[in-house]
C-alpha positions in Angstrom: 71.1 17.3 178.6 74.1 20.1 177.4 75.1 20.1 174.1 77.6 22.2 172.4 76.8 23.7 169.1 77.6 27.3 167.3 76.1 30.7 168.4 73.6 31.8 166.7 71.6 35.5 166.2 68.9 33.6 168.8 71.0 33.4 171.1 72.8 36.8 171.7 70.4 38.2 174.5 71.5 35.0 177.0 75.2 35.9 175.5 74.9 39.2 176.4 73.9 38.3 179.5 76.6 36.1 180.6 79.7 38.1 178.7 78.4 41.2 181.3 78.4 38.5 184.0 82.0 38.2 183.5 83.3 41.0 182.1 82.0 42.6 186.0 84.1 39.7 187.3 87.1 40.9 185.8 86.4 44.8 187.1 87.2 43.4 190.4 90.9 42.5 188.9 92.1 46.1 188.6 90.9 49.7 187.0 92.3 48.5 183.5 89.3 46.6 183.4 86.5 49.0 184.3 83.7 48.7 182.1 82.1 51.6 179.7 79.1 52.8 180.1 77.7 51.4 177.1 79.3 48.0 177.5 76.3 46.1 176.9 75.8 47.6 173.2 79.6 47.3 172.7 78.8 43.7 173.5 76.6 42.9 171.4 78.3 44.0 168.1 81.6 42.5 169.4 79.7 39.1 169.7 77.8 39.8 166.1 81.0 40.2 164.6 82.4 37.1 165.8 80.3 35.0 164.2 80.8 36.4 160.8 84.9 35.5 161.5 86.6 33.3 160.0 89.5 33.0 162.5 86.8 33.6 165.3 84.5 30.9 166.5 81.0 31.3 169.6 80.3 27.7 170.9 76.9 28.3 173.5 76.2 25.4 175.8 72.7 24.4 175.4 70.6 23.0 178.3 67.0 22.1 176.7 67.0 25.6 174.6 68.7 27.4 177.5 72.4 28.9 176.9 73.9 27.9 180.2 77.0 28.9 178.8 79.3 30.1 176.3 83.7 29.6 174.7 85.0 31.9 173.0 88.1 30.7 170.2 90.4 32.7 167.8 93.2 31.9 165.9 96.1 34.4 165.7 99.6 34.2 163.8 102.4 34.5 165.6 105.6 36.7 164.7 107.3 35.2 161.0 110.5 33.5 162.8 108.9 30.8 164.8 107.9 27.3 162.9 104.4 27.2 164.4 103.0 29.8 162.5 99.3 30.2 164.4 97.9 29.4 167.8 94.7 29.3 169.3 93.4 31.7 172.2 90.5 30.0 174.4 89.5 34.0 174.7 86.4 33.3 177.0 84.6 30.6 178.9 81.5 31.3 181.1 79.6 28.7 182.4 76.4 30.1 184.6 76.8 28.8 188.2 74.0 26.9 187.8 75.7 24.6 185.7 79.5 24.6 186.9 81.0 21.9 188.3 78.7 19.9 186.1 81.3 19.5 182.8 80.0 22.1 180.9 82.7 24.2 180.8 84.3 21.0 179.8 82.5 20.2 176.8 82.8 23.6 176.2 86.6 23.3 176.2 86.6 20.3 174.0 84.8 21.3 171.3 86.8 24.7 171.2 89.9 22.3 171.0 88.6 20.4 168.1 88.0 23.1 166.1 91.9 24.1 166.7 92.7 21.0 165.7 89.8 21.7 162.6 91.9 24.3 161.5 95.4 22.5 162.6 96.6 24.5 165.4 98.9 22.7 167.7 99.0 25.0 171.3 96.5 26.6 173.2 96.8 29.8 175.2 94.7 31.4 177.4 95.2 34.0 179.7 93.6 33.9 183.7 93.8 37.2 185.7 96.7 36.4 188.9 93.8 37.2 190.7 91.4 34.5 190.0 93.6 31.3 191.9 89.9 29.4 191.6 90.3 29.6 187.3 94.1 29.5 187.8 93.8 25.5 189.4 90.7 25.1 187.3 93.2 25.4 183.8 96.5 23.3 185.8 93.6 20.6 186.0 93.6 20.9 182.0 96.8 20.4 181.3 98.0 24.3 181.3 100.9 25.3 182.5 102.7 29.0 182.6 105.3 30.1 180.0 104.7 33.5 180.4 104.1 36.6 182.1 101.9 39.2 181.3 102.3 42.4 183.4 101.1 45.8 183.4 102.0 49.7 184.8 99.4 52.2 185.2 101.5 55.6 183.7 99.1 57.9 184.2 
């Protein structure tokens, strides 16, 4: 049975592991993506780091002392004029094929949700590369919808 529960230092190889998983995913969206060499070590301190944050949080899925997945939260503050003064970022999911289409990424979801709500944000933002229609209908399905575009120009 999956349960959701916070990252721990245990679990960073499987992390690891899954975070390359994706972040090779996205290299198929466009040369702005292309991995460094030493992506994996980057990795691993980006992930370390998180779990010291206080505006960061690591959910893992759990399967029986397997991580068969892992979300990725933050809270940012927006610009000084609007009323809502922070947001939250769903920032990664990635749920190993072996266990989509199951409702981990779901529980994965929720719990990232209720610790928004934890820390009383309202909205939830994400961002899906144009690419990727199967994630794109997966987020509709939640209850995302598009308010903005986010576009890019390689200059040189």
């Amino acid at each position: 049975m999956v349960i959701v529960r916070e990252a721990t230092e245990e679990d960073m190889p499987r992390i690891r592991e899954l975070a390359m998983q994706i972040q090779k995913q996205h290299e198929d969206y466009g040369d702005i993506n292309r991995l460094k060499t030493n992506a994996r070590q980057i990795i691993d301190k980006f992930y370390r780091n998180i779990m010291k944050s206080s505006r960061m949080v690591l959910f893992v899925a759990d399967d029986e002392g397997e991580v068969v997945g892992y979300a990725l939260g933050e809270i940012e503050k927006r610009d000084p004029f609007y009323e809502e003064e922070y947001f939250g970022i769903l920032e990664e999911i990635m749920v190993d094929e072996s266990h989509q289409s199951k409702g981990t990424g779901k529980k994965l979801l929720e719990e990232i949700f209720n610790w928004f709500r934890e820390n009383n944000i309202k909205y939830a933002e994400l961002e899906v590369d144009r690419q990727n229609e199967k994630a794109y209908k997966i987020w509709e399905k939640q209850g995302f919808e598009v308010n903005t575009y986010r576009m890019s120009k390689k200059l040189v």
